[in-house]
C-alpha positions, 0 to 999 in steps of 0.5 A: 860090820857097822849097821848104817842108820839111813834115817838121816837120808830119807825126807819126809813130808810134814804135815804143817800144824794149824794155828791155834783156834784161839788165835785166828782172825774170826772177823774184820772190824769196821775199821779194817783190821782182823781181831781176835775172838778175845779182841772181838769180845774185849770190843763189845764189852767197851761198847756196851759198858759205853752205853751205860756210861751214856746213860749215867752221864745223860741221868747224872746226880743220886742214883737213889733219889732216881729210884725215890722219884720213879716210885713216886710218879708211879704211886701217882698214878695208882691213886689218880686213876682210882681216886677219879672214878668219882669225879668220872661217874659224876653227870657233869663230867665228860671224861672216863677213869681212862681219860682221867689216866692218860691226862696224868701219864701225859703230864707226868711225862710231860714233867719228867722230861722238864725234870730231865733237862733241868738236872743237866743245868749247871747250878750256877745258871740258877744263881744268875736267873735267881732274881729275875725268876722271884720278880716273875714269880712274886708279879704272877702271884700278885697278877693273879688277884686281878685277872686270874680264875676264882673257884670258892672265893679264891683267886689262885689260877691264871690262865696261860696259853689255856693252861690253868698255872697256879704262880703260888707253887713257883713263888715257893720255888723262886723264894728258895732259889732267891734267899740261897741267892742274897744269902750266899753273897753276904756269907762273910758278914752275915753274923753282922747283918741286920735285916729286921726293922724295928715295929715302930716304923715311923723311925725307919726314915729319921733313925740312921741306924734303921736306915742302915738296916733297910739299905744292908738287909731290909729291901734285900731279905726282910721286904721279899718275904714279906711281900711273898706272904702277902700277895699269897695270903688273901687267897691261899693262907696255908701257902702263905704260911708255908712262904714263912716257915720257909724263909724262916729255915733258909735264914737258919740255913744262911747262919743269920742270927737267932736275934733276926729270926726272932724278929721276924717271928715277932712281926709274924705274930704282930701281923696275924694278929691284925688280920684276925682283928680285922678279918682280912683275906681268908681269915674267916675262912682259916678261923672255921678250919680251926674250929672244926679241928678243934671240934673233932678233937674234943667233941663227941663226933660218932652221932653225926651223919657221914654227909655232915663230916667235915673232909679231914674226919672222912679222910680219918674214916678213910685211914681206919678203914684201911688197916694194916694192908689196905682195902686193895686197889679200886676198892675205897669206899669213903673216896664217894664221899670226900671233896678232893681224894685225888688231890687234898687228900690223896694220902689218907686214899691211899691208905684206905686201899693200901694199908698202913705198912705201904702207907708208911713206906711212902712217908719213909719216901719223902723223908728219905728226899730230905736225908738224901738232900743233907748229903748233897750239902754236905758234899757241895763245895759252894754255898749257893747250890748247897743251901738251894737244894738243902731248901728245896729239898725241906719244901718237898719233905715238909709239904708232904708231911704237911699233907699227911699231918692234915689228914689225921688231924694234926694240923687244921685243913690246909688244902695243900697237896701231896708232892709228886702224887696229888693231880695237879699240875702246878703243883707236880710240875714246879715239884718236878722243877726243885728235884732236877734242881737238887738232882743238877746239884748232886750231880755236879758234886760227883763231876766236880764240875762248879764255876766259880762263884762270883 
């Protein structure tokens, strides 16, 4: 007989698997739904990967020039605050190093911010405001021969709602913004534009072809450089030949040609030859740097006291005394003894308490500015944006190795101060301006986000 398999018969109960963990709906989301952990953690991902692309859309443009300028700002404050133990120390002054400090921390934010929302303007804004802002800026320099504040002769302050501004440091500015402006307009015949009238200007009004200079390029480009010269001149030289160079390099920018740039070379010399003659402006001032520049390079200066050094040979002391890797932090001895530390000649500070290697980090900086500058024009679809910020970016650059030039001895005093760094506030904040200008160009590069040009 057969067994009978029964198994078949009986039930059984079967326990029910759980679910795997994987797979269970761990919380409920804002919007109601269960998710998973993956879903859960695919979630804060997209959230805080929002952030971040929050904050690259709000801080837009050359991540590298970002990280140019914070190291700047923050060497800024470095020198500041030990460069004015000297002016804090003094019997006339109120204010401690601290004091000192958080005026500049205060104005350093206080222009970053400024840089901020300048960098989220669209660049064609600048070329719709270009003129009116070289109107104001060219009236203000002119102004502030009769109301603004003199200090050792020279007029170069106005005081506006009881700020000190110096309209010289916004001329440069404008000056740029206006010549990409012209330039870029007459881009199609620029091989063909005549700017530059003849020195015998008595023919400019019976001569048709001197005629049709002036109503072509003459009022446009050759009269607003030299009307910026000239209103900056008889208080600030140095300035007004930086307004020159300048429009000489934004005219080779623009393509005009070497025949017109020699031209205003050729009035440029004429001119300064007649100032020297004649002893206008500053000239007496300007004749006395060059003589001491001369005197410290030909002269046996080693028998003369330190307190009958000129500024330039202190700051030389300075940069000698500084060596390889600097006295350290706090530790300048020479800063007693020279006329501005913190401003004229905050390079040479600089070096004396961090040394030459530091020393040339920073000049790497700037130029690093300029380099960075040549790729945003580069990649600048337009040509009023691509030759402002090329401009403004040879403004800084140059100025800074102006500075630095100054300072060892290459270049007769000049009184300019280091971009970014030096205290001062017309200075930093106009400085502050150009790179959230250059900065507004580079990000609109990356956007692709131009108008069309008119």
């Amino acid at each position: 007989m057969s067994e009978v398999d029964y198994s078949k018969y009986i039930r059984r109960e079967v326990a029910e698997q759980p679910a795997e963990q994987d797979d269970v709906a761990v919380r409920r989301d804002v919007v109601g739904e269960d998710v998973t952990i993956d879903e859960a953690a695919a979630m804060a991902e997209a959230r805080d990967g929002g952030l971040i692309a929050t904050a690259r859309r709000l801080f837009g443009g050359d991540k590298v020039l970002w990280v140019i300028i914070i190291v700047l700002m923050t060497i800024s404050v470095l020198v500041v605050y030990s460069s004015t133990a000297k002016m804090a120390y003094m019997p006339s002054s109120s204010n401690s190093t601290s004091e000192f400090l958080h005026s500049q921390l205060w104005l350093l934010a206080g222009c970053a911010l400024i840089m901020f929302v300048v960098h989220r303007i669209n660049s064609h804004h600048f070329r719709r405001v270009a003129y009116g802002v070289f109107i104001v800026a060219l009236g203000m320099s002119l102004a502030v021969h009769f109301v603004g504040t003199s200090t050792n002769g020279a007029a170069r302050w106005i005081n506006i709602a009881g700020f000190q501004f110096q309209p010289s440091e916004m001329l440069k500015v404008a000056l740029v913004m206006y010549l990409a402006r012209v330039l870029a307009d007459r881009q199609s015949k620029i091989q063909t534009l005549l700017i530059v009238p003849s020195l015998k200007f008595w023919t400019w009004f019976k001569n048709e072809k001197q005629r049709r200079i002036w109503r072509e390029g003459g009022w446009l480009i050759f009269f607003p450089i030299v009307a910026s010269c000239l209103v900056v001149f008889p208080s600030h030289t140095s300035s007004a030949i930086i307004l020159f160079v300048l429009s000489l390099v934004m005219l080779f920018i623009g393509r005009v040609t070497w025949v017109e740039i020699s031209r205003i070379v050729l009035w440029a010399v004429v001119g300064a030859t007649l100032v020297g003659l004649m002893g206008l402006g500053r000239s007496h001032t300007a004749g006395g740097r060059i003589d001491t520049w001369v005197d410290v390079w030909f002269d046996d200066r080693t028998t003369i006291d330190v307190k009958d050094l000129s500024d330039t040979e202190r700051s030389m002391i300075a940069i000698n005394n500084g060596g390889i890797l600097g006295r350290g932090a706090g530790q300048s001895a020479v800063r007693v003894e020279m006329t501005h530390p913190e401003s004229d000649y905050a390079f040479a500070f600089f070096v004396e308490e961090y040394g030459f290697v530091f020393a040339m980090i920073l000049v790497a900086l700037y130029v690093w500015i300029f380099y960075r500058a040549i790729d945003i024009f580069r990649m600048c679809p337009r040509k009023f944006p691509s030759m402002m910020s090329l401009g403004l970016a040879l403004l800084i650059t140059g100025q800074a190795l102006l500075h630095i030039m100054v300072t060892i001895n290459i270049l007769p005093e000049t009184g300019q101060p280091l971009p970014l760094i030096s205290r001062g506030g017309s200075s930093l904040l106009f400085t502050c301006i150009a790179l959230g200008m250059i900065l507004s160009v580079s990000r609109q590069n990356i956007e692709n986000s131009y108008k069309e040009e008119a």
